[in-house]
N, C-alpha and C positions, 0 to 999 in steps of 0.2 A: 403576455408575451406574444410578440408575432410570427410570423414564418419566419424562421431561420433556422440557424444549421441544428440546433441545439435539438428544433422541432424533427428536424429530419432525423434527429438520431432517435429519438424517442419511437419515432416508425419505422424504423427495422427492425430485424427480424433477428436474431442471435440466437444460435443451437449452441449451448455449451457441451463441449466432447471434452471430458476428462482425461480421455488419452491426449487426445491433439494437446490441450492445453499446457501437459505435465511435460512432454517430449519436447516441446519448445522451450518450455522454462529449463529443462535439461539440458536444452544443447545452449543456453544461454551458458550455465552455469559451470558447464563442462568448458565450455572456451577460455575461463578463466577461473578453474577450480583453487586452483594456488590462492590466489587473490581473494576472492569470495570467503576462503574459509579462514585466512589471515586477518580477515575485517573483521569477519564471525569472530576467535578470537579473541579479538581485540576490543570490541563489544562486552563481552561475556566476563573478559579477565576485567575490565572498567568495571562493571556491574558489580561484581565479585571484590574490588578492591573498596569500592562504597560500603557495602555490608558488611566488612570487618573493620574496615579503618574508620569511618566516616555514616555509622549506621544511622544517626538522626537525621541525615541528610541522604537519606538513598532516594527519596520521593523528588529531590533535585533534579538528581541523575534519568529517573523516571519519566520526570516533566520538562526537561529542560534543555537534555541532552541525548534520550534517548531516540525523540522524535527525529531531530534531521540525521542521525545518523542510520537511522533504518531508513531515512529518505534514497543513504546513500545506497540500496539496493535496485531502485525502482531508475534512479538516472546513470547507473552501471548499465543496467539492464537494455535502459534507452540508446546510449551508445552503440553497445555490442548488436542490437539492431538495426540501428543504421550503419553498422561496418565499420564503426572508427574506434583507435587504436587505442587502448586503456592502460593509463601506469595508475602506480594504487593510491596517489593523493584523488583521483575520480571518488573515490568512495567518500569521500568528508564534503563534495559538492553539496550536500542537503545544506550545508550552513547559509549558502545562500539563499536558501528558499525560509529562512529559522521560525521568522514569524509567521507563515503561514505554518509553515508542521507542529511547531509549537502549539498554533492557534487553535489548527484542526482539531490536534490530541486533544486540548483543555477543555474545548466546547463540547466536544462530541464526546468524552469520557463524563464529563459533568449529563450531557443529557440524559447518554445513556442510563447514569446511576439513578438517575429521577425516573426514568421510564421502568426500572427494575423497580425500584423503591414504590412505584406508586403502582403499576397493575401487570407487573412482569413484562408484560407481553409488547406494551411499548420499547420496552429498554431491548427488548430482545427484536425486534424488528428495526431499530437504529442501530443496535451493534451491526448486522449485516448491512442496511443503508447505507452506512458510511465504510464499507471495505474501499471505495474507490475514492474518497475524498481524495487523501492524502496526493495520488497521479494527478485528478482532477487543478488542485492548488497548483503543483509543479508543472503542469506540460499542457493549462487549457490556457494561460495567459485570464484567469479570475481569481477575485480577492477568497477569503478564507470561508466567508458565509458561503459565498455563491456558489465556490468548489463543494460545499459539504450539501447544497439544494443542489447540485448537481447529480454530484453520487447518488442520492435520497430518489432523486424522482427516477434516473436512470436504471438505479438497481432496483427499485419497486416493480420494475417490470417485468424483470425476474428475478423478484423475492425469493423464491425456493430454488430457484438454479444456484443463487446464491449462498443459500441457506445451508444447501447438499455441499456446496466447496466450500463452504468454514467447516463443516464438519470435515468432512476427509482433510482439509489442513492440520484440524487438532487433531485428530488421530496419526495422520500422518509426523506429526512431532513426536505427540507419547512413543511411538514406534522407534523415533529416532535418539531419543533420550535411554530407551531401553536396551540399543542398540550398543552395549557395550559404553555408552554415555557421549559415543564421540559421533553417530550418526544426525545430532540433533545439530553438526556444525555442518551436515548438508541440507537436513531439512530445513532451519531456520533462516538462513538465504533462499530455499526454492519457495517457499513460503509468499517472500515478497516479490520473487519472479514470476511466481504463478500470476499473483495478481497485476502485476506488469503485462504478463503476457492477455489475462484476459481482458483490460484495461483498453491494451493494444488493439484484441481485434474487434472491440467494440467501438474505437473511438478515432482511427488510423484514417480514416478517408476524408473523418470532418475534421480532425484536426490538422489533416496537411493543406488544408487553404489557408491562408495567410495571414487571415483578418484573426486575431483571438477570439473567443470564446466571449469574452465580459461584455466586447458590442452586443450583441445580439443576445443574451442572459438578461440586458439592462433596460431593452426594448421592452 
């Protein structure tokens, strides 16, 4: 690969601030709490309605349906940061991205289970390599592989920044799950803002030039 944007991202420099990140994703989520936790929800009750009615097919729902609709976190999110105005069909927008979020999940869940299965510490360093595919697919204008070698070489650069924010996410839920049961319908939305938001300000100045992402990945 030659000089391009892709390169210039890989040499910056990025301080992950825990607070910064969460207070953003806050006020994301705070703008449109009603909404956010009505999709939550409606996620939750689908999920819920597979496991009683439909349990031979919950890994359907899983694979097939779950992906682009947690996409629809990450392009809520994108909106409300560029200032424009949200009614709640925005949230089902992942379906247009289906085969990549589809794609991401299937590939990157199968790898991971190979990296667990064969010396742990593979699987457990792909789980966090791929926290940013998913944005990558939907907002770099690249195909499914390329967004998941995106993420992979990006977050490798900060593997343990990374690492320390999946952990405070999974805590961050058991917390909200315990919270009387209903806290987990805010964690579970800040979840995927978070990673919006960190996505965002690692990725906001090369991707506001015009050309995508795939020219220069393909170089």
């Amino acid at each position: 690969m030659n000089s391009n944007r892709f390169d210039r991202l890989l040499e910056t420099d990025w301080d992950l601030d825990i607070r910064r990140v969460f207070v953003k994703a806050w006020e994301l989520f705070k703008s449109q709490a009603l909404l956010f936790v009505a999709f939550t929800l409606l996620i939750f009750s689908s999920a819920l309605m597979f496991i009683i009615y439909f349990q031979p097919y919950t890994i359907l729902f899983s694979a097939f349906l779950a992906p682009p609709l947690y996409a629809g976190f990450y392009l809520v999110g994108n909106k409300i940061s560029r200032g424009e105005e949200i009614i709640y069909p925005d949230f089902f927008l992942g379906f247009q991205y289906w085969i990549v979020t589809v794609g991401i999940s299937l590939i990157s869940q199968i790898l991971i289970a190979l990296g667990i299965f064969a010396f742990v510490v593979p699987g457990l360093y792909l789980l966090v390599a791929y926290m940013l595919a998913v944005p990558m697919g939907i907002f770099a204008g690249v195909d499914l592989w390329s967004a998941m070698e995106l993420s992979r070489k990006l977050v490798t650069k900060y593997w343990w920044k990374f690492f320390v924010l999946l952990i405070l996410l999974l805590l961050y839920n058991v917390l909200g799950a315990f919270f009387f049961g209903v806290g987990i319908l805010i964690t579970f939305p800040m979840t995927f803002l978070v990673i919006y938001v960190v996505f965002e300000e690692l990725t906001a100045e090369i991707l506001s030039e015009e050309e995508p992402l795939e020219k220069d990945f393909q170089n």
